[in-house]
N, C-alpha and C positions, 0 to 999 in steps of 0.2 A: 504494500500500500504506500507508494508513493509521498510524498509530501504534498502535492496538488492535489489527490485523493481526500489527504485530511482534513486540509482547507475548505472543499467543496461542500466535506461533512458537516464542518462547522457552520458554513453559511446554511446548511440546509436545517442545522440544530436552530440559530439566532432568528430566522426567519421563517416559519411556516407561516399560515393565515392565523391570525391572531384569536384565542379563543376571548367571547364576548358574554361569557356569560354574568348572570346576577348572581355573583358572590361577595363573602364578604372574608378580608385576611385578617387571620390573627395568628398570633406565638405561644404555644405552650412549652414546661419545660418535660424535658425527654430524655431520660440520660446524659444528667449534665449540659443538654445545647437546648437552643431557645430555638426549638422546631415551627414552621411555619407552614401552613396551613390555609385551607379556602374551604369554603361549604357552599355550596349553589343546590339547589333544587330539592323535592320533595319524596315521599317514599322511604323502602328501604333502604339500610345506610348500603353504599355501596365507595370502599376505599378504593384509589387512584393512584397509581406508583410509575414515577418518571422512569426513563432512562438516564444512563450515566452520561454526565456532560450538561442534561439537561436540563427544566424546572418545569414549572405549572403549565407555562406560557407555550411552550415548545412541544407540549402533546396536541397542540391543535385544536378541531373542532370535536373532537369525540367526547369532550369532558363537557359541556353542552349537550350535545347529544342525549348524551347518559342523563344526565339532570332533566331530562323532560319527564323520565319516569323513573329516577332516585335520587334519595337525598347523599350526594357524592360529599367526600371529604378527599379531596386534591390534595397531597402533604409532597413536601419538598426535604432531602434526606440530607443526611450530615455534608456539610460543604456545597450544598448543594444552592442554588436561587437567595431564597432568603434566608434560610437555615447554616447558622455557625458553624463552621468546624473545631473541631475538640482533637486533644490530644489520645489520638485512637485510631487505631487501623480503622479503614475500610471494608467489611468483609459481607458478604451473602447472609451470614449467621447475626451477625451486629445489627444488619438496618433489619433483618426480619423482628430482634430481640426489640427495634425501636417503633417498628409497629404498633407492638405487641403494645408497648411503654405508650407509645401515641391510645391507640385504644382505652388503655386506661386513664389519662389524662384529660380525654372529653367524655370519657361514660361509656366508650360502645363495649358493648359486652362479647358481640359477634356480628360479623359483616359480612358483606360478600367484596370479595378482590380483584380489580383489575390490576394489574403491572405489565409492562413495556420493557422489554429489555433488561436492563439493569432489574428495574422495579419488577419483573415476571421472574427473575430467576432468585431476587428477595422474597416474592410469595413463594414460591417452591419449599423456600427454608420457612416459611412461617407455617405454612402447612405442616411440615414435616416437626418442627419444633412448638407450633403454640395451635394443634388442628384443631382447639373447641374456641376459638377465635374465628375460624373463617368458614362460613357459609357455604359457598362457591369461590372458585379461582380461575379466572380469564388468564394463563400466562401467556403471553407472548412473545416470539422470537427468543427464546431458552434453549437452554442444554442442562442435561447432570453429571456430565461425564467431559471434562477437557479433552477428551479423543474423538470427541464427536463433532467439534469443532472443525471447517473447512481446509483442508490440509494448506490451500493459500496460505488463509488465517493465523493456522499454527507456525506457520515457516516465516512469518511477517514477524511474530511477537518477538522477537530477539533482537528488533531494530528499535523497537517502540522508548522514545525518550522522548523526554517535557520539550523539548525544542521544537517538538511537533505541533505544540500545543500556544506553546508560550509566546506572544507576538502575533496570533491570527485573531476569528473572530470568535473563537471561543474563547478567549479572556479577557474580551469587549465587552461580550456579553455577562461574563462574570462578574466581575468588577462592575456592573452597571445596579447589580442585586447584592452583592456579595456584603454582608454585616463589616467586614475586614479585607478589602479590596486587596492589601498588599500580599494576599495568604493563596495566590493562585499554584503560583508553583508546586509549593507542597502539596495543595489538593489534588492536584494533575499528579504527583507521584506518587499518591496512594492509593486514585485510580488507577495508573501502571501496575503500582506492588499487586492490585484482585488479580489480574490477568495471570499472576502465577500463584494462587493461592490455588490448594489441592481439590479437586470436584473429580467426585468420584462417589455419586451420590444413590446409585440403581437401588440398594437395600432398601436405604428411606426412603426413598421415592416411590418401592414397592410396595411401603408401608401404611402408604398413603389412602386415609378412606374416606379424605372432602371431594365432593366430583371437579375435576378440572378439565379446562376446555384450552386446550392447546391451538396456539392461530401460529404458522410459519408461512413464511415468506415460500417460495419454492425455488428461492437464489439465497437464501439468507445467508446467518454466519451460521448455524449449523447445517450440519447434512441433512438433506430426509431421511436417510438411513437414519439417522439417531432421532431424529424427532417420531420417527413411525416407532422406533423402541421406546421410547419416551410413553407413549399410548399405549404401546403393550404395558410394560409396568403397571400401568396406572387402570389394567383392565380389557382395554378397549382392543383392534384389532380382531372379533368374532364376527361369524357370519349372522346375518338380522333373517327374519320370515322363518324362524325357526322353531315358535312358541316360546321363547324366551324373553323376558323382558332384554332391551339391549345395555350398555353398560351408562353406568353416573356420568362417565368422561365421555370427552367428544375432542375430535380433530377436524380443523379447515387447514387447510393450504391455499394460499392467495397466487393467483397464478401472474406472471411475470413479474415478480414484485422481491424486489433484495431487502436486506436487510433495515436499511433505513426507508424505503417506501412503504413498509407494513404501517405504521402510525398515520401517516398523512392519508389512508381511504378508508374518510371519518363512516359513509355509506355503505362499503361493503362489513366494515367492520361493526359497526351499530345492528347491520342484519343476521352477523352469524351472533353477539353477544348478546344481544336483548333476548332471543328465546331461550339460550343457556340459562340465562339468570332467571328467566319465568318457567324454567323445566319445561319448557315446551317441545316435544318432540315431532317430525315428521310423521304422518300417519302411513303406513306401508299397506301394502294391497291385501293382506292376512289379519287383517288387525279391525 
């Protein structure tokens, strides 16, 4: 991945269409940082988890969306938009544990979960470590296994340094939210440090009994091969018209769409995740 590549990612993190919905921001404290936060719309609670690099603003129109039929809570993660960084690693297991700490800190007792990238493969771990907190779970563009990563992907991550980062417009953007504007570099290498933190996740992820609704790209950063194992795990993968009910989990695959184009199609995606979360199922010709 090139240094142009990166850039391009950034401009495409700093500017999507702007979401507009009626919210309102506030800070609560979360493990030591002063986590921030939005609530728009009505219904069940339904939580909202960025990707890395990015904040509230930068998921687009789907946080809208959602709010026409749930009361969403948008939160922004360590280092992240408006949310402080603390002297603490960054890890899958932490921001799922600040969830958990967020949850508590406004009342929810249990939600149902969307996350994005980063934020889909923190509900995995929230699932996996706090499952009588989540409802349902939308993960999107995940992995639980570092092998299952795009072989590109993995032969890129031994280039990956803050210079990448440091001087584009992801640290325009940062600094334009950021509580401690001068604290980019460091957050930029603790997002480096997760890329080599150990995921190797299949047991847990077997163990898993909240229904999840996996969405991939069909260019993403993981392989299909690993996200269609992802779905075994978690159940899914059986033949239907069988007299059996079919499984809790569910898989889409968005057709020509990489890794960063999954978030920006607020319409296909609002279509496969609104009947997930209202257990709505296809009616098949047996049935």
């Amino acid at each position: 991945m090139p240094r142009s590549i990166v850039i391009a990612l950034a401009l495409f993190v700093c500017c999507p269409a702007a979401a507009e919905a009626q919210s309102t921001g506030e800070r609560v404290d979360v493990n030591g940082m002063e986590m921030y936060y939005e609530v728009s719309g009505e219904g069940e609670p339904l939580i909202v988890l960025h990707g890395a690099y990015m904040n509230i603003q930068t998921m687009g129109e789907i946080i809208p969306r959602l709010a026409e039929t749930h009361r969403v809570y948008a939160l922004e993660f360590q280092g992240h938009g408006r949310t402080n960084d603390i002297d603490r690693r960054i890890t899958y297991q932490n921001l799922a544990d600040d969830v958990a700490g967020f949850m508590d800190a406004v009342g929810l007792e249990r939600a149902d979960v969307f996350g994005y990238s980063l934020g889909g493969t923190a509900g995995l771990q929230l699932a996996i470590r706090h499952p009588e907190r989540v409802e349902r779970l939308v993960a999107a563009s995940v992995a639980y296994d570092m092998q299952g990563m795009q072989p590109d992907y993995i032969a890129f991550l031994p280039q990956l340094a803050p210079e990448m980062f440091v001087g584009t417009p992801f640290e325009e953007e940062w600094r334009r939210l950021a509580p401690a504007p001068e604290g980019y570099r460091a957050h930029v290498e603790k997002l480096i440090a997760l890329e080599f933190e150990p995921m190797a996740w299949a047991d847990d992820v077997s163990a898993i009994e909240t229904p999840v609704l996996i969405i991939a790209g069909d260019a993403d950063i993981a392989t299909l091969e690993h996200t269609v194992a992802l779905f075994g795990l978690l159940g899914g993968g059986v033949m239907g018209d069988m007299g059996k009910p079919l499984p809790a989990s569910r898989l889409a695959v968005l057709p020509a769409t990489s890794h960063t184009a999954v978030i920006g199609q607020t319409d296909l995606l609002h279509a496969i995740i609104e009947p997930f979360l209202q257990d709505q199922t296809p009616r098949g010709m047996f049935e």
